[in-house]
C-alpha positions in Angstrom: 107.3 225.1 -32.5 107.2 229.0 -32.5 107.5 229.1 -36.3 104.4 226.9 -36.9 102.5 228.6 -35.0 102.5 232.7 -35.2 100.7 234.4 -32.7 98.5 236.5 -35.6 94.6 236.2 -36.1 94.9 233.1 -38.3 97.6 231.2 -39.8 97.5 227.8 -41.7 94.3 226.7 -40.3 95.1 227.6 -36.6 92.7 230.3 -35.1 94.9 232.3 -32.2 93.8 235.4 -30.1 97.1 237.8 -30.7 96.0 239.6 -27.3 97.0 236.7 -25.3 100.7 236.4 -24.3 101.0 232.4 -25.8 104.4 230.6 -25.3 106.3 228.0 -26.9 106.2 226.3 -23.1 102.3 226.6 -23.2 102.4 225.1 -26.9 104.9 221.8 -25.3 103.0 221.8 -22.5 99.6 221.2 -24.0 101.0 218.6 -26.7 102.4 216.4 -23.5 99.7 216.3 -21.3 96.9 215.7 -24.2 95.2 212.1 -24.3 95.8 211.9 -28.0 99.0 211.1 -30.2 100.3 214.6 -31.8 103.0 214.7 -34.3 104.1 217.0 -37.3 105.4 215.8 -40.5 107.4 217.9 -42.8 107.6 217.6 -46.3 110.5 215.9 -48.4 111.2 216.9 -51.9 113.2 215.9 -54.5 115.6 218.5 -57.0 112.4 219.1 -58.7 110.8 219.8 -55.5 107.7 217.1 -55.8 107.3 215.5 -52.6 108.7 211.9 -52.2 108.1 211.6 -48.4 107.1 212.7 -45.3 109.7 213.0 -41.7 108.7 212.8 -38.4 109.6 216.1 -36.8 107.7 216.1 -33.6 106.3 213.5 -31.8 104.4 213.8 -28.0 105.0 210.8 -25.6 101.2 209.4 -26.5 102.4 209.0 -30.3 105.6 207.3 -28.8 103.1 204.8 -27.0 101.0 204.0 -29.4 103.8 203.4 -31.6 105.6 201.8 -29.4 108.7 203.5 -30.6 110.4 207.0 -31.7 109.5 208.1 -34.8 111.5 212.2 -35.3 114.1 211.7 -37.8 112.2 208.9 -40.1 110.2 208.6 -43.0 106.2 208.5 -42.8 106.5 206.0 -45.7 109.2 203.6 -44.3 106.9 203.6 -40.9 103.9 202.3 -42.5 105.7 200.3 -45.3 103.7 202.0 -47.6 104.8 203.3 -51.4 104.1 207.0 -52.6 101.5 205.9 -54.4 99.0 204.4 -51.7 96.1 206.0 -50.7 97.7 207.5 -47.0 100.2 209.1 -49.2 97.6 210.6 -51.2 95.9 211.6 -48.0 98.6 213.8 -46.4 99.6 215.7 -49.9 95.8 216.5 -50.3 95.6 217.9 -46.7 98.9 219.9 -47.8 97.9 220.8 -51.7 94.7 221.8 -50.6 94.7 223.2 -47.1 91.8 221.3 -46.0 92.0 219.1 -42.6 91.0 215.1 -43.2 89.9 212.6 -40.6 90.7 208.9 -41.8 91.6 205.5 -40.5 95.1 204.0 -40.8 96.3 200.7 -40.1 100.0 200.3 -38.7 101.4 196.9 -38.5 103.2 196.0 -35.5 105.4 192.8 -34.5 102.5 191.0 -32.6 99.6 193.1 -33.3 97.6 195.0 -35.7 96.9 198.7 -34.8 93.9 200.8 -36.4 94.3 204.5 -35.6 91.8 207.4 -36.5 93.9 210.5 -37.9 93.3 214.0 -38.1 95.1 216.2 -40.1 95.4 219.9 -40.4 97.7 221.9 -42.8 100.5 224.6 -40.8 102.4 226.4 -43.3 104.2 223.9 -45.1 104.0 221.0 -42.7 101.2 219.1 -41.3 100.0 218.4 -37.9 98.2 214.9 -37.3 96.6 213.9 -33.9 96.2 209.8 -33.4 93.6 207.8 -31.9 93.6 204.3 -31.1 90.4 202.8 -32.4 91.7 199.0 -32.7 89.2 197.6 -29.8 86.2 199.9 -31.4 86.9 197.7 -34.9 87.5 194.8 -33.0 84.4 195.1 -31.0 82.5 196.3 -34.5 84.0 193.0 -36.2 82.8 191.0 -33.6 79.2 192.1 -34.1 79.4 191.7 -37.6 80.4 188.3 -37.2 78.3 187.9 -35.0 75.2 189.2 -36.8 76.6 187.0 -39.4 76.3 183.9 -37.7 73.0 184.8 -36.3 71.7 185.5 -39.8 73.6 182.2 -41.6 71.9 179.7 -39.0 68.3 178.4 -39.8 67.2 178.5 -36.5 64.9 181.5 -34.8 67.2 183.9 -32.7 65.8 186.0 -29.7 67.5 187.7 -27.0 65.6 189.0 -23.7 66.2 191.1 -20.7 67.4 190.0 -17.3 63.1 190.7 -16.5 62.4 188.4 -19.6 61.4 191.4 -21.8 62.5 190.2 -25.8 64.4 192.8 -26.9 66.5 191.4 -29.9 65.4 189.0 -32.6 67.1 187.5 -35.8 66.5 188.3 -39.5 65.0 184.6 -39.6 62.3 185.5 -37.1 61.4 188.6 -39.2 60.8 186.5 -42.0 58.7 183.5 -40.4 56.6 186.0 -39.0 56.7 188.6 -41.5 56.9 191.1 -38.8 59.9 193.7 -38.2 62.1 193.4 -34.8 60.4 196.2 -33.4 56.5 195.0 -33.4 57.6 191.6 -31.8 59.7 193.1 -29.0 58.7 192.9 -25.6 56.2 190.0 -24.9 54.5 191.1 -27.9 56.2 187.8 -29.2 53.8 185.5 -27.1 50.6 186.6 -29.5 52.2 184.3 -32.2 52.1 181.0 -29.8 49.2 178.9 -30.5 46.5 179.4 -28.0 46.2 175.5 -26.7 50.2 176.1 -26.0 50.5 179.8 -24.7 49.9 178.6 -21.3 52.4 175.9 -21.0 54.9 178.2 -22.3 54.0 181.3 -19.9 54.1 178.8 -17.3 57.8 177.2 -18.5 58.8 181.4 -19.3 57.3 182.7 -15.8 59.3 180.0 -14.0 62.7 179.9 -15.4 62.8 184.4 -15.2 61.9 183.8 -11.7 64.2 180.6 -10.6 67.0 181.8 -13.2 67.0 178.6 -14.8 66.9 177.2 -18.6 63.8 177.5 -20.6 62.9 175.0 -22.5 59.0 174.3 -24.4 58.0 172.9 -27.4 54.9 175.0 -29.0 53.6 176.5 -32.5 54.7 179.3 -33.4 52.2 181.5 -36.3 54.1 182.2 -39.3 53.7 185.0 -42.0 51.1 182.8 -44.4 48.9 182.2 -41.2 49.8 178.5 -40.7 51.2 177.3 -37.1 54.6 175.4 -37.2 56.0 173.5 -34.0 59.4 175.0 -32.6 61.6 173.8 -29.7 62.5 177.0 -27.9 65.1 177.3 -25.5 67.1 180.1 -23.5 70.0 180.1 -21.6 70.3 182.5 -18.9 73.5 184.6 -18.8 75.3 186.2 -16.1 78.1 188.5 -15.5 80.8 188.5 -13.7 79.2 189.5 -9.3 76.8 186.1 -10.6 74.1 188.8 -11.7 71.6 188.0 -14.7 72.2 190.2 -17.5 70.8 188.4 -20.6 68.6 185.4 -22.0 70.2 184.0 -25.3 67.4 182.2 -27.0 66.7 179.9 -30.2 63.9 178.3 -31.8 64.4 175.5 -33.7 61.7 174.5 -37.0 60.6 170.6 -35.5 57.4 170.8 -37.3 58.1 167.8 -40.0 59.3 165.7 -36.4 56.3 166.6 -35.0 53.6 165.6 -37.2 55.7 162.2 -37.5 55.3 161.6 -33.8 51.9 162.4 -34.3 50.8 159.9 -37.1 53.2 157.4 -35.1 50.9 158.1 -31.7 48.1 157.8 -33.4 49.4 154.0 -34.9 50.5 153.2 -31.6 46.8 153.8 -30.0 45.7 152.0 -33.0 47.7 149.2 -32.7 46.9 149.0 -28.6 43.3 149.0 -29.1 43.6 146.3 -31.7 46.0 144.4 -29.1 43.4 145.0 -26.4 40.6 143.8 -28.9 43.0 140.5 -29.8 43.3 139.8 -25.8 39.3 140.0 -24.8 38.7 137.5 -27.7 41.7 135.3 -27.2 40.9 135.3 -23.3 37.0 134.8 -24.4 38.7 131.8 -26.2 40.7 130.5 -23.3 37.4 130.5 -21.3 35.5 128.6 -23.7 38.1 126.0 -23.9 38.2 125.9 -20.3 34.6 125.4 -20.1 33.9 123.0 -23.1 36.6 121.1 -21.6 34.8 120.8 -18.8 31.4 120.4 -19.8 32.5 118.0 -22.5 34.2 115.6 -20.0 31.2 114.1 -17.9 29.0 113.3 -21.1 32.4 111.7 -22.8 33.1 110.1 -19.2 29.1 108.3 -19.5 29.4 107.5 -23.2 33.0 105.6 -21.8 31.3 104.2 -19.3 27.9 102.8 -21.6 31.0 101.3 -23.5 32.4 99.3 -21.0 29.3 98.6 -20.3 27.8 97.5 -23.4 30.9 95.5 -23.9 30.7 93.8 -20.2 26.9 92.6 -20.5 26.7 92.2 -24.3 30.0 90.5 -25.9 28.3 87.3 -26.0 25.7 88.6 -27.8 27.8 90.3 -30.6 29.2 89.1 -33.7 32.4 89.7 -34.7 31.8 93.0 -36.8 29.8 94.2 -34.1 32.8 94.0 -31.7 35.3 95.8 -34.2 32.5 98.9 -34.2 32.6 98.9 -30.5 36.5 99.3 -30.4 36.2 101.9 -33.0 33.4 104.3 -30.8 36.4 103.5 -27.6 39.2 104.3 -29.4 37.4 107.6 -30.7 36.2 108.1 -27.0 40.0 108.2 -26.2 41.3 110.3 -29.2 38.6 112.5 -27.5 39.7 112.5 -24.6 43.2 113.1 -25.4 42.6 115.9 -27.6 40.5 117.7 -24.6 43.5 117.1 -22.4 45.6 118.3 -24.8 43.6 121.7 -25.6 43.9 122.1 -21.7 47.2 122.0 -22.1 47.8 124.6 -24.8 45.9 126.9 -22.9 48.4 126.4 -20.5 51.5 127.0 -21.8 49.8 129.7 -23.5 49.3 131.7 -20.0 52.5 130.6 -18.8 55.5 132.8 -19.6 58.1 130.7 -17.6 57.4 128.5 -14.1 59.7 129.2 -11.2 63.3 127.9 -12.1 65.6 125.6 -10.6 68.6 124.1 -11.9 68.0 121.0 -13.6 70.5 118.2 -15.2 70.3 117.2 -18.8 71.2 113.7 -17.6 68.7 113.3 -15.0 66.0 114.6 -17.1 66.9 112.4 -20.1 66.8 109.2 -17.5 63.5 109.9 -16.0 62.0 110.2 -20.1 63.9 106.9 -20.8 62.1 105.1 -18.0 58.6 106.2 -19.3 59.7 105.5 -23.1 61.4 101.9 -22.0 58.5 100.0 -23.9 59.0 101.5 -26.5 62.7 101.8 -26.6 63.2 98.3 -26.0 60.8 96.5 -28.4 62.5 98.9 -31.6 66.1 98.4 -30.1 66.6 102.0 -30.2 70.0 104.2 -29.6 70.4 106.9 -27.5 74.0 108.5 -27.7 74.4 111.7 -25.2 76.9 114.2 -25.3 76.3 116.8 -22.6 79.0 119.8 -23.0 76.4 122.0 -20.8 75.2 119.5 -17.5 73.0 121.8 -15.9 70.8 124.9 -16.6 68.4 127.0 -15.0 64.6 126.4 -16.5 61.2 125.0 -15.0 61.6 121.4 -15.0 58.4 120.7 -16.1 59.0 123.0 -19.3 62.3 121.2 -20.0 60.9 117.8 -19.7 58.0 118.6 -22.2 60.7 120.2 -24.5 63.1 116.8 -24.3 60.0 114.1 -24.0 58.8 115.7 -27.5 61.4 115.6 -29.5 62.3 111.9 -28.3 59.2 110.5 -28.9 58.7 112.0 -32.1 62.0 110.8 -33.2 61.2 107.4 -32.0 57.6 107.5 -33.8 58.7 109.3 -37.2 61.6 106.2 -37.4 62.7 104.4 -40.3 61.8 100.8 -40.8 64.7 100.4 -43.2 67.7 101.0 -40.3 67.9 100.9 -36.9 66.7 103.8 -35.0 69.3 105.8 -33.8 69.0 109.3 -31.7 72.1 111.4 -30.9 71.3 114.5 -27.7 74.2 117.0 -27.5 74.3 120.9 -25.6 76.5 123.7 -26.1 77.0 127.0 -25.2 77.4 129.2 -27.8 77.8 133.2 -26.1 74.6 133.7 -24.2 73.0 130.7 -25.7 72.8 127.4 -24.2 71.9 124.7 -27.6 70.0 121.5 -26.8 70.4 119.2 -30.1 68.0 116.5 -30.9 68.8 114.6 -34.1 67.3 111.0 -35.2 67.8 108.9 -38.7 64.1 109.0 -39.2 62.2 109.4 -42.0 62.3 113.3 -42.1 60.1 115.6 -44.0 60.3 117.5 -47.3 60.8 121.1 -47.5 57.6 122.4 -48.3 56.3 120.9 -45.1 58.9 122.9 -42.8 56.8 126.1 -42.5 53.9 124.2 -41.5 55.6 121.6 -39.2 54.9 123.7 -35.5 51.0 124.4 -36.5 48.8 123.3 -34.2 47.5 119.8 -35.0 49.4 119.5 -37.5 49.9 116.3 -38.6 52.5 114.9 -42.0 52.1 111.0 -41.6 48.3 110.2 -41.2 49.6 106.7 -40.4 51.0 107.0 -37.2 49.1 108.3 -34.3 49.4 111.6 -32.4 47.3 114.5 -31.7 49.9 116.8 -33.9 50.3 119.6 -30.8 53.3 118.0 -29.5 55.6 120.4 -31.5 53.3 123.8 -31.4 53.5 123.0 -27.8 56.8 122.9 -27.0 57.7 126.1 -29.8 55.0 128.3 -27.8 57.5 127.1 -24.4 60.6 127.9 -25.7 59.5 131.4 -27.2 57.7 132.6 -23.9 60.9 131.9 -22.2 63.1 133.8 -24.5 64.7 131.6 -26.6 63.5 129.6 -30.3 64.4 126.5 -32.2 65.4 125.5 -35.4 64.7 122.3 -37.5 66.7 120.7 -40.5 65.5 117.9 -42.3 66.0 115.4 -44.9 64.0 113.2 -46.4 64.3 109.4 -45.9 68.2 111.1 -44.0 66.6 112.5 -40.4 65.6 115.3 -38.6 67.7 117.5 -36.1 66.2 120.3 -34.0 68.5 123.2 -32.0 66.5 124.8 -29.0 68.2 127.4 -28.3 67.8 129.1 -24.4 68.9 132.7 -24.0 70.5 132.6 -20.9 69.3 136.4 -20.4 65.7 134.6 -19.3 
C-alpha cells in the first residue's frame, strides 16, 4: 500500500500531512474497519501498452460482501461481463487519462439478485482507488414510487392522502386538473372549500367521525371543478396502520359518479311522478268502488218496487190484457232481472277487485267439479253433455270460493257457447309443470275467431248476442287468477273449440 500512497504534501489526488508518522498498518487498518467497499484496480496493457483491462489488486472485507465473492487476481471486465468498449470501461480510463475522481452508478449482476452500487473513483499514480456503496434498496424504493406515481397518475379517479389527524397532505395530478388548483393550495382541509355547500356538512360530519372512530370514510358529494360547475364524486378512505396497530395514513379516492347521479335523479323524479299518478288512479278508482257500492244499493229498493208493481200488475190484471199486452209485461220482467243480475254482478267485480286472495285451504279438483255438476245437472242432462276428467294434480291450496268461480265459468261457458251440429263434449285435465300447477278446460264448441281473442276477458264483453249472459263471467275470473299470482291462456278455433290453461304459481 506504501507505494500508492507516499507520505509527501500531495500525491495522485491524496492530500497527506508529511509531519505525521502514517503507517502501512494505519492505511489497512482504516480500509477494514470502513462501512464502504474499497478496492484498487491496476491497469492492464497490451505490447502497445493501451489498456485492455482492469485487475483487482486490493479488496477490504466490505467489497468481499457486497460482492459476495474475492475479486484480487481478476479482471474488472470479466466481473461485470462487460466489453472494453462499454461505458464503465470508459469511466475508469477517464478517471485514469485525466486524473479527475467520478462518482457513478453500476449495476453488477448476481445469481439471484440485481445489485446497483454507487462508485467513487480517484486516480493514485497509475492505478485507481474505488469505494462501493450499495444503493440497490434506495432504487428499489425510488422505482417503487415511480410506479407508484405512475399508477396514481394512469387511473381516472381523484387521489388524496391525509394525515393520521385527517390533515390532506398529498393529492393526484387528476385532482390538480379537476380543480385547476396546484397540490399545495388544496392541502390541509383547504380541500373541503370545493364541496358543495348543501353537502359540506354531511361530509364534515362522515370525515369528523371516521378520524375520530378510525373507521372507513365513505360520502357521496359535489366536488367544484376548474370551469366552476359542481360534479358528484363518491369519496372514500381507508385508514392505514402500522405495524404496534397505530394510524399512520388515510389512502383516499374519489370517483366521477356525476352521469349516475343525474340518472337517479331524473329516475326519482319519474318514480314520484308515477306514485302520485298511482295515488291519483286509487282515489278515483276507490271513488268508483263507492259509487257502485252505493248505486247498487240505492238502485235495488226502486228495482225491488218496479218487480213488485209487476207481479202485481200481472196478479190483478191478466184477465184484463190481450195477448200483446202480456208479451210487454214479460219483456219489462225479464229486463227487471237482466237488471238485477247485472247489479249483482257489478257487486261482484268490486269484489274480487279488493280481494287479493281469501284464506286458503286445500281443496280437491274432484270434489269441486261434483258440487258444479250438481248445480249444472239441468242443464247437463237435457244437452246430454260429456264431462271427461283427468286429474294428474288432486288437490291444491286456493280459496275455495275463488276456485269454484274459476271452474263454474269455464264449464258453463263451454256448455252455453256449444255446437248444435255434435254432441257437446268437455275434457278437465291438471298438471304440474315446475312451480306451476295447469287447470285445462277444453269444449268442441263453437269457438271464436282470432280477432276476437284480445277482446274476449273485457268486461261485458259479449261475441254471440244470441245467447244470454251478462259477459263478466271471464273478466271475472282473469282479475282472480292474476291477484293470486298466476294467468291464463286461451286457444280457439272456430266451429273446432276452445281450451283455456289457468295456470297457479304455486309461489302464491
Amino acid at each position: 500500500m506504501a507505494e500508492f500512497l507516499r507520505i509527501d504534501d500531495r500525491v495522485d489526488g491524496v492530500s497527506i500531512n508529511s509531519s505525521y508518522d502514517f503507517s502501512v498498518n494505519d492505511i489497512a487498518w482504516f480500509f477494514r474497519t470502513t462501512s464502504e467497499g474499497i478496492a484498487i484496480l491496476e491497469p492492464v496493457r497490451n505490447e502497445s501498452g493501451i489498456i485492455e483491462d482492469f485487475s483487482w489488486v486490493f479488496t477490504n472485507s466490505v467489497t468481499t460482501r457486497i460482492f459476495d465473492r474475492e475479486l484480487v487476481g481478476n479482471s474488472f471486465l470479466t466481473t461485470f461481463h462487460l466489453s472494453n468498449t462499454d461505458v464503465k470501461f470508459k469511466f475508469l480510463l477517464k478517471v485514469l487519462e485525466e486524473g479527475v475522481s467520478e462518482e457513478g452508478i453500476f449495476n453488477y449482476n448476481q445469481e439471484n439478485a440485481s445489485l446497483w452500487l454507487n462508485v467513487n473513483t480517484v486516480k493514485l499514480r497509475d492505478s485507481l482507488m474505488l469505494s462501493f456503496r450499495d444503493i440497490s434498496n434506495e432504487i428499489s424504493l425510488t422505482e417503487s414510487e415511480e410506479r407508484y406515481r405512475f399508477m396514481v397518475e394512469s387511473i381516472p379517479h381523484l387521489i388524496w392522502t391525509a394525515d393520521s389527524s385527517g390533515k390532506i397532505d398529498f393529492k393526484s395530478k387528476q385532482w390538480a386538473d379537476f380543480t385547476g388548483l396546484v397540490n399545495s393550495e388544496t392541502k390541509g382541509y383547504g380541500w373541503f372549500e370545493y364541496v358543495h355547500p348543501l353537502d359540506i356538512d354531511k361530509t364534515l360530519t362522515e370525515w369528523n367521525n371516521a378520524i375520530e372512530n378510525k373507521t372507513v370514510f365513505k360520502v357521496e358529494h359535489r366536488i367544484l371543478n376548474s370551469n366552476g360547475e359542481y360534479r358528484w364524486f363518491k369519496s372514500n378512505s381507508k385508514p392505514m396502520f402500522d405495524i404496534a396497530g397505530n394510524l399512520y395514513k388515510w389512502m383516499g379516492s374519489s370517483t366521477d359518479i356525476h352521469e349516475e347521479m343525474i340518472h337517479l335523479e331524473e329516475l326519482t323524479l319519474i318514480s314520484r311522478e308515477l306514485e302520485e299518478k298511482n295515488d291519483t288512479l286509487e282515489r278515483i278508482n276507490n271513488d268508483l268502488d263507492t259509487f257502485v257500492y252505493t248505486a247498487s244499493h240505492d238502485l235495488t229498493a226502486p228495482i225491488n218496487n218496479i218487480e213488485g208493481l209487476t207481479s202485481l200488475i200481472r196478479f190483478e190484471l191478466s184477465a184484463c190484457l190481450d195477448d200483446r199486452q202480456l208479451e210487454y209485461l214479460d219483456l219489462m220482467t225479464q229486463s227487471i232481472n237482466n237488471l238485477h243480475g247485472n247489479i249483482r254482478d257489478l257487486t261482484e267485480i268490486i269484489s274480487i277487485k279488493q280481494d287479493t286472495g281469501r284464506e286458503k285451504e286445500a281443496i280437491f279438483f274432484t270434489d269441486i267439479l261434483k258440487n258444479i255438476e250438481e248445480d249444472l245437472f239441468p242443464v247437463i242432462s237435457v244437452l246430454k253433455a260429456e264431462i271427461n276428467t283427468d286429474f294428474k294434480v288432486k288437490s291444491m291450496l286456493y280459496a275455495r270460493k275463488n276456485i269454484r268461480t274459476i271452474l263454474f265459468n269455464l264449464i258453463s261457458n263451454a256448455l252455453k257457447y256449444r255446437s248444435p251440429d255434435r254432441p257437446t263434449i268437455i275434457h278437465i285435465s291438471t298438471s304440474k309443470t315446475n312451480n306451476t300447477i295447469v287447470l285445462e278446460v277444453s269444449d268442441n264448441g263453437t269457438g271464436i275467431s282470432e280477432d276476437q281473442m284480445p277482446e274476449m276477458f273485457g268486461i261485458f264483453k259479449r261475441f254471440h248476442k244470441d245467447i244470454h249472459g251478462h259477459g263478466v263471467g271471464l273478466y271475472m275470473i282473469k282479475r282472480i287468477i292474476e291477484n293470486n299470482g298466476g294467468h291464463i291462456e286461451v286457444k280457439s278455433e272456430i266451429n273446432k273449440g276452445t281450451v283455456f290453461q289457468v295456470h297457479f304459481t304455486l309461489s302464491h
